[in-house]
C-alpha positions in Angstrom: 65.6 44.2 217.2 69.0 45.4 218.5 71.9 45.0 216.4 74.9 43.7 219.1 78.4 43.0 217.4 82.0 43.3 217.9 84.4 44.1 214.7 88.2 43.9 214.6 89.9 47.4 213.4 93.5 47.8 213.4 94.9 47.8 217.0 91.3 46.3 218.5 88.2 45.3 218.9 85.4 47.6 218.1 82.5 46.7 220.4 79.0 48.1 219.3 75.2 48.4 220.0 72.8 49.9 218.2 69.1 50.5 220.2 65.9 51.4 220.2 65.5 51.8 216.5 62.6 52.9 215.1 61.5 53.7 211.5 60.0 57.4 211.5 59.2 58.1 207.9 58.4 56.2 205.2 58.0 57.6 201.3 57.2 55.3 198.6 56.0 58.1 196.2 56.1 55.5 192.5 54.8 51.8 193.7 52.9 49.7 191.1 51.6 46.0 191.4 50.6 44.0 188.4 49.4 41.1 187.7 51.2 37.8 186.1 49.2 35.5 184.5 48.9 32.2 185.7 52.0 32.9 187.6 51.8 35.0 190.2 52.4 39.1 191.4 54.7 41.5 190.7 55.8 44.6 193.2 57.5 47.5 192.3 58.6 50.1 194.1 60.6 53.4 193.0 62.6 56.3 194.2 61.2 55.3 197.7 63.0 56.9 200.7 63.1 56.0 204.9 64.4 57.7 207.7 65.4 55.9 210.9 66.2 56.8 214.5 68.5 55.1 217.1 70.6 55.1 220.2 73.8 53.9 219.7 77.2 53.0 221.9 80.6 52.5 221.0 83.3 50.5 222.8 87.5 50.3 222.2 90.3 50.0 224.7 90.8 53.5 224.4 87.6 55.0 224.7 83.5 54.9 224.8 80.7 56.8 223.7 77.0 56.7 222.8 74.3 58.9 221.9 71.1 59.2 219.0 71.4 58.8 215.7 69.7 59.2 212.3 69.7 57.0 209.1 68.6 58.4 205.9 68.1 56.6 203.0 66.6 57.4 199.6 67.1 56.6 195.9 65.5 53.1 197.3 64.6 50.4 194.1 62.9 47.1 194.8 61.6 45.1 192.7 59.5 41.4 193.7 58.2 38.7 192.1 55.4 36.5 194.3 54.3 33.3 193.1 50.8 32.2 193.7 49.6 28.7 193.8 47.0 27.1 190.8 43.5 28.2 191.6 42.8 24.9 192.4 45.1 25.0 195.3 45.5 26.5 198.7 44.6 29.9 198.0 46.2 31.6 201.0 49.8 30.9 200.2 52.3 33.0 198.3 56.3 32.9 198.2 58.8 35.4 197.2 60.2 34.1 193.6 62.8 36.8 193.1 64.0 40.2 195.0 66.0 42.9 193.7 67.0 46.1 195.7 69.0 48.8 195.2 69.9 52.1 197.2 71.7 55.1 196.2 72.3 57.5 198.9 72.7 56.4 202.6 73.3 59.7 205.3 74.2 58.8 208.8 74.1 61.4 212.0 75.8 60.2 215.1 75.0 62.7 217.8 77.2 61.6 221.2 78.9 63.0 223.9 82.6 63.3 222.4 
């Protein structure tokens, strides 16, 4: 989805919308899954990286612009916990226990027209 907002920096309002965003690479290059017993799944996921792409727009009282951008980000850590119900239970249900994520590095490109 769009991400629409409007933040307050010192003289003004900063008016902003970010567009069209679309994941275009995806690296998850240590990922394991084991097992709990009697309890449930856990998920781990390390050193993954993503790159996204987006049109963006900025609005002040003093000026506009808008153009593409890119988001890297990499040094990505997540770790999940999934519960699973008894086996004499509804066997198609699972919930998220516990989540823990962590990035280290974050690289944005604005490309406008100022």
């Amino acid at each position: 989805p769009d991400l629409t907002g409007r933040e307050k920096f010192g003289l003004g309002n900063v008016k902003y919308n970010i567009s069209r965003i679309h994941v275009t690479a995806v690296e998850l290059p240590s990922a394991s899954i084991s097992l709990l017993p009697g309890s449930g799944i856990k998920l781990v996921i390390g050193n993954a990286s993503l790159a996204i792409d987006m049109n963006w727009n900025i609005r002040t009282w003093m000026f506009k612009d808008s153009g593409r951008g890119t988001v890297h980000i990499s040094k990505v850590f997540v770790t999940a916990v999934f519960s699973t119900p008894p086996a004499n239970t509804d066997p198609t249900s699972i919930s998220l226990t516990s989540c823990r994520t962590t990035s280290g590095d974050i690289g944005i490109k604005l490309n406008g027209k100022s």
